[in-house]
C-alpha positions in Angstrom: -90.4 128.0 183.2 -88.1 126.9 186.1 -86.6 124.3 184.3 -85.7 126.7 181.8 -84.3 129.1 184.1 -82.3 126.4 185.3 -80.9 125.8 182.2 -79.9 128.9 181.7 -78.2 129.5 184.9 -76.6 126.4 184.2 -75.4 127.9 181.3 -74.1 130.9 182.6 -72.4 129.0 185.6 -70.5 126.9 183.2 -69.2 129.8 180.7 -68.2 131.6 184.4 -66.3 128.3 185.1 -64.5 127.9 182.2 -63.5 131.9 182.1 -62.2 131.7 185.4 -60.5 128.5 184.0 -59.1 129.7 181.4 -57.7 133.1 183.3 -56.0 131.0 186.4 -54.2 128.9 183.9 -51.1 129.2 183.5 -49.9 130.1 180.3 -46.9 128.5 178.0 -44.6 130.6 178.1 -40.4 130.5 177.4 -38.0 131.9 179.5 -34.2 133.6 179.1 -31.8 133.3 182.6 -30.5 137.0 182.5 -26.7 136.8 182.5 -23.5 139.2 182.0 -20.7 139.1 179.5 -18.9 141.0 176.4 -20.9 142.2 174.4 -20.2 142.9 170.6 -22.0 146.3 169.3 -22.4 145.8 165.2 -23.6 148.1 162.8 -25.9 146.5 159.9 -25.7 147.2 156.0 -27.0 145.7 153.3 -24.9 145.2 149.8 -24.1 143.3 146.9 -20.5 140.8 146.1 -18.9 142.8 143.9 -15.0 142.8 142.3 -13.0 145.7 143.2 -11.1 145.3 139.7 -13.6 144.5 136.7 -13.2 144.5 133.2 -15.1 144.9 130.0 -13.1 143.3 126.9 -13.4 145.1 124.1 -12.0 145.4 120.8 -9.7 148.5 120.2 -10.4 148.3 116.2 -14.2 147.6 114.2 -14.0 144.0 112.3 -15.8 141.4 112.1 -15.5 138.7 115.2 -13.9 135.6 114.2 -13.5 133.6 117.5 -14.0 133.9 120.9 -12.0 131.0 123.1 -13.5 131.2 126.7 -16.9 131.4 128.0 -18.1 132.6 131.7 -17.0 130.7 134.4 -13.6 130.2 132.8 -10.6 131.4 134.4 -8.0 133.4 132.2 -4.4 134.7 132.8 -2.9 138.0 132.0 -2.0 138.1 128.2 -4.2 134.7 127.7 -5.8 135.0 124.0 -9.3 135.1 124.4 -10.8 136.3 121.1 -10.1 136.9 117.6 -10.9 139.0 115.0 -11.3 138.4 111.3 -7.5 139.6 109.7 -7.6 138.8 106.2 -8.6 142.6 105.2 -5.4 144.0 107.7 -2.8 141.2 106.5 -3.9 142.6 102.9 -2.7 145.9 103.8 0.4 145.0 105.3 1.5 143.2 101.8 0.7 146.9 100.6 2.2 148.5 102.9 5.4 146.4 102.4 5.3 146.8 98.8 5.3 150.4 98.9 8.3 150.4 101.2 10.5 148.5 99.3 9.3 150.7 95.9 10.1 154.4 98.5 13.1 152.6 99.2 14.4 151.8 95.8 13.6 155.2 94.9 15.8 157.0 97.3 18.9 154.1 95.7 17.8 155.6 92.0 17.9 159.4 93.2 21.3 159.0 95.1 22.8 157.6 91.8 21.6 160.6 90.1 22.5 163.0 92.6 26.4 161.3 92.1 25.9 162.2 88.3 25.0 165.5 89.1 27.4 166.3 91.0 29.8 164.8 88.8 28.4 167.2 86.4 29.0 169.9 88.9 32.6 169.7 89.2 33.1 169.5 85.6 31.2 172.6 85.1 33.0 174.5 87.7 36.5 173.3 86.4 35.3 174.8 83.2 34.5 177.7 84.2 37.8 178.3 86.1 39.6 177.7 82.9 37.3 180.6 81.2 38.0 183.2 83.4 41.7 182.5 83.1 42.0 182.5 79.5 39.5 185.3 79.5 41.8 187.3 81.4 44.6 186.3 79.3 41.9 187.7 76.1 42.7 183.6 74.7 38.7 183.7 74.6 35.5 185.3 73.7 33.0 186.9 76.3 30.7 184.4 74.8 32.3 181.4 75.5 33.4 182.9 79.2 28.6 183.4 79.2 28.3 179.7 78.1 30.8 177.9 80.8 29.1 180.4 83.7 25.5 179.0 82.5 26.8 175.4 82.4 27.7 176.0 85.9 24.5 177.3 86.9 22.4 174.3 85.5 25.0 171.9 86.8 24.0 173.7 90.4 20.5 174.1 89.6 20.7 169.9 88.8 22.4 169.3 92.1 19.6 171.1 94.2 16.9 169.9 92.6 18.5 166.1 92.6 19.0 166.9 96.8 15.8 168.3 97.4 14.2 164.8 95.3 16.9 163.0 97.6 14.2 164.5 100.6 11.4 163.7 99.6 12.2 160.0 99.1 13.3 160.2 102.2 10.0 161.3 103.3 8.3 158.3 101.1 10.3 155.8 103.1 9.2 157.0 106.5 5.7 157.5 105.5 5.7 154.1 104.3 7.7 152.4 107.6 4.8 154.0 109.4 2.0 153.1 107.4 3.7 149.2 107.5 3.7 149.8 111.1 0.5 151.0 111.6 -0.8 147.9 109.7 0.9 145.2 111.8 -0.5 147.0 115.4 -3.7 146.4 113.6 -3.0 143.2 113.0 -1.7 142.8 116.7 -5.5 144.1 117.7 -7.0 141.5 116.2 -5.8 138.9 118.9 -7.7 139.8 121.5 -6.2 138.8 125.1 -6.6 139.1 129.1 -5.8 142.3 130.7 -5.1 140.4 133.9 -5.3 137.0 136.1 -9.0 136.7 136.6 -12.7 134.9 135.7 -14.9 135.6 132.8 -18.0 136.1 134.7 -20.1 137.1 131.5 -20.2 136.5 127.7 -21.5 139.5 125.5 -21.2 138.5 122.0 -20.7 135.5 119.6 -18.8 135.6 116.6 -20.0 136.4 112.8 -21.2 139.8 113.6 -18.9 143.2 113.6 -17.5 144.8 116.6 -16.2 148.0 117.4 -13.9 149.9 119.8 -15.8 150.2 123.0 -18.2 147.1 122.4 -18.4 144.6 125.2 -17.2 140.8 124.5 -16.5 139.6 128.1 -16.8 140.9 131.7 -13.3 139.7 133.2 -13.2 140.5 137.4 -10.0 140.3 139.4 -11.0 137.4 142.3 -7.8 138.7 144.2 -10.3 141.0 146.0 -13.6 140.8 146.7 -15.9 142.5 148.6 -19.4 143.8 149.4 -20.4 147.4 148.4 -23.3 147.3 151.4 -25.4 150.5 152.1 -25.5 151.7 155.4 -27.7 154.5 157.5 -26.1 157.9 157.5 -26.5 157.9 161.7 -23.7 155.4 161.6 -20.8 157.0 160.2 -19.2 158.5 163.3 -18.8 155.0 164.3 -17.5 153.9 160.9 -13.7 153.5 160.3 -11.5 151.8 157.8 -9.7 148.5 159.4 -12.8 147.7 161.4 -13.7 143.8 161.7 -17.2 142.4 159.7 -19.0 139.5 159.6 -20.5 138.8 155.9 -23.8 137.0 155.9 -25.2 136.0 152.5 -28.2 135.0 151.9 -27.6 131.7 149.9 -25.6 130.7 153.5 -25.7 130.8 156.5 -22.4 131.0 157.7 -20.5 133.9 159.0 -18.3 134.8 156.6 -15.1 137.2 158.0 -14.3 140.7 156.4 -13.1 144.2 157.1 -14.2 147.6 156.1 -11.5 149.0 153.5 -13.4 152.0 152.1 -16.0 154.3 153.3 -18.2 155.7 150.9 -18.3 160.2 151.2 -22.0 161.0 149.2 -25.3 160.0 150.8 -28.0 159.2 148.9 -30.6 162.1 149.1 -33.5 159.6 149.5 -32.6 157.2 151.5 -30.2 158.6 153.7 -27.9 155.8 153.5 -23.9 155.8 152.1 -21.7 152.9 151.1 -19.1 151.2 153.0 -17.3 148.6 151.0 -16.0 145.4 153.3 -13.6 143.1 152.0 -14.6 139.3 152.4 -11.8 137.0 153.4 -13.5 133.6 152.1 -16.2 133.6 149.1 -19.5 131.1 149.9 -18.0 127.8 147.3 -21.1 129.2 144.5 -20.9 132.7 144.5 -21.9 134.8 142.1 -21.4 138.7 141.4 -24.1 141.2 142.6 -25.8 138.4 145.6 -27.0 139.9 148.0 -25.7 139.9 151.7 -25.9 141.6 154.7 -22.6 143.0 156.6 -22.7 143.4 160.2 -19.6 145.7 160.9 -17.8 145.5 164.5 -17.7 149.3 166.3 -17.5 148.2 169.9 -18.3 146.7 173.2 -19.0 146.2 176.6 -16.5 143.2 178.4 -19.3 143.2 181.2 -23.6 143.8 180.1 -26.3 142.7 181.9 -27.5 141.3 178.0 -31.1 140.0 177.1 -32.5 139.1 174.0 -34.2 141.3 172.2 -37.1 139.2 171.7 -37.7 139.4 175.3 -38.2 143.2 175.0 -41.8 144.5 175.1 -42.5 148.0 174.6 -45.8 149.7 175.8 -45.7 152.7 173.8 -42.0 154.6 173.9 -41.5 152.5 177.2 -39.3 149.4 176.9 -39.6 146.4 179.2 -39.3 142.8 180.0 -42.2 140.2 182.2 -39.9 138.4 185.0 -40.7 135.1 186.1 -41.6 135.9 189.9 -43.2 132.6 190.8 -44.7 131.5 188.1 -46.1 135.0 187.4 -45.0 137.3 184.9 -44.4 140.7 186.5 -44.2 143.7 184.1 -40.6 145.7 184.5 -39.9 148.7 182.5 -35.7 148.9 181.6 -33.2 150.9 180.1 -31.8 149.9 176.9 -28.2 149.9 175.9 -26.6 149.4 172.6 -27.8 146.0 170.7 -25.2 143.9 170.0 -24.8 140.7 167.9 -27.7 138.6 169.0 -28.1 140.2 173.0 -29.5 143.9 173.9 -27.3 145.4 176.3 -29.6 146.4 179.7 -28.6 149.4 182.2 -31.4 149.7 184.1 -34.0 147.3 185.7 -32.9 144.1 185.2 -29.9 141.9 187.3 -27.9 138.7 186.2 -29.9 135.6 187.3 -33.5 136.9 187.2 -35.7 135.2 184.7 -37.4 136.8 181.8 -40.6 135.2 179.9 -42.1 135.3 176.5 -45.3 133.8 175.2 -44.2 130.4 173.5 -43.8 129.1 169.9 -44.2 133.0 169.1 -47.8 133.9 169.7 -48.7 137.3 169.0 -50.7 137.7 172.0 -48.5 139.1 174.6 -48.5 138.3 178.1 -49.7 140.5 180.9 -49.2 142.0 183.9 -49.6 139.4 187.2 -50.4 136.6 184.9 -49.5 132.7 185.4 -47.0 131.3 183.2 -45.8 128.2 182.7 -42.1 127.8 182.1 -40.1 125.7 179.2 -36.6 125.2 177.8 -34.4 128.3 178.0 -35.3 130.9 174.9 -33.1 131.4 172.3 -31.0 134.9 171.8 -32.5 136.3 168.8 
């Protein structure tokens, strides 16, 4: 029995050992030099690359698709042809149309002639008739033949106004014709299908062999003379939100910075989410880009020339309270602070904190957080996260 006892204490003795090992150790931990500097205050949205000028390229006129002579990803210049519809029905209608203009045309040549003869007729009539009444006064002629020279003249009148009123109508023919010509040959212009403006087909909506009509997609063309990102962004922003302002574009197929500036503010907030859109112009596009990627905007509002900054990954909080653990010989000392503005990658810190003290973190990102009085053991300098 006392060898078992002893065994046990033995036990006990070496678990106390290694807890009071394990507690005095000093723990890996990184550490950021507090300094001062500018710092940048940002506010962050999140958007899509879209065109501020986009097209769809549709037919103006239902036939049947004959061609179509780019494909997406193909660059295309204002007035560039860039489909083609089937014209063998419209160039029908224009040798129609053209016949019938010359035949309306002829016609008003055959009416003027007789509308010469019946005026011809006219005059003679009316000479006629001046001769009656003189010899009827004289009593050289009957009351019947004075009847039959006054209807002559009325028919030869009658003949005239109908022949001028014919001479009107022709008239009619010919412009109802020159406009139904017309009519035809903008058709046939609609059939050649071309480029609204310089710009890139960045989609293909139809093949040819099937029938379009007005309003029915064939290509999406974009202007690339300005791009930008349509990024939503929380309502409590706004007030610090203005037109002009500097950005930083960050897609997500990149990593680079990408520079930009906010050239329209969005005026209706979304109901659910509470956020509006601000649209930021990007100076340089990513070499593949591609409409609708996603990428986040960090817009420039502000800043401090001289912060006490940290990084925020060096901020614990402890409930509502924020704070840092500084480095006070090797021991990491809770602090609570007072938190500034964030800015691009640094926190800015009013309260608690000087340039040149040390802050510490648990290493290589371990959840467990450090505490209050206990030993750490200091590497390379943290980065500002």
């Amino acid at each position: 029995m006392l060898i078992r006892w002893l065994k046990k204490v033995a036990v006990v003795a070496v678990i106390a050992v290694a807890a009071l090992y394990l507690k005095l150790k000093p723990r890996s931990a990184e550490v950021y030099t507090v300094d001062r500097g500018e710092l940048v205050f940002e506010v962050m949205g999140t958007g899509t690359l879209e065109a501020r000028v986009k097209t769809a390229v549709s037919p103006r006129i239902q036939e049947r698709l004959d061609a179509v002579l780019v494909d997406q990803g193909d660059p295309v210049h204002v007035g560039q042809l860039v489909a083609r519809l089937d014209d063998t029905d419209i160039r029908a209608q224009i040798d129609v149309a053209t016949a019938s203009l010359a035949a309306a045309r002829a016609g008003v040549e055959r009416i003027g002639s007789e509308a010469a003869r019946a005026e011809a007729v006219e005059t003679t009539a009316r000479l006629n008739h001046g001769r009656a009444t003189e010899l009827l006064g004289r009593q050289m002629i009957s009351q019947e033949n004075m009847d039959k020279a006054l209807e002559q003249l009325r028919i030869a009148g009658a003949d005239v106004q109908r022949v001028q009123a014919a001479i009107i109508e022709a008239q009619a023919q010919v412009v109802t014709a020159e406009k139904t010509l017309a009519y035809h040959r903008q058709r046939l212009e609609y059939t050649q299908i071309t480029s609204p403006y310089d710009g890139l087909v960045v989609r293909r909506d139809r093949d040819p062999g099937g029938v379009v009509v007005p309003g029915g997609s064939l290509l999406l063309v974009i202007a690339t003379n300005e791009m930008w990102v349509s990024a939503w962004v929380n309502e409590t922003a706004a007030a610090a939100l203005r037109t002009g302002q500097s950005a930083r574009v960050v897609f997500r197929s990149d990593v680079r910075d990408y520079a930009g500036s906010v050239v329209r503010l969005g005026r209706e907030t979304d109901r659910e989410t509470r956020e509006f859109v601000v649209d930021v112009r990007v100076d340089e596009l990513p070499p593949n880009w591609t409409i609708g990627q996603r990428a986040e905007v960090y817009i420039q509002t502000g800043g401090v020339a001289d912060a006490v900054r940290v990084p925020p990954g060096f901020v614990v909080w402890q409930g509502r309270v924020p704070g840092v653990f500084v480095e006070e010989g090797g021991t990491a000392r809770w602090r609570t602070v007072g938190l500034g503005r964030p800015g691009r990658r640094l926190i800015e810190v009013t309260q608690g904190l000087e340039s040149g003290e040390r802050v510490v973190r648990p290493a290589g990102g371990t959840p467990k957080p450090l505490k209050d009085g206990q030993r750490v053991r200091t590497g390379e300098r943290g980065e500002a996260s």
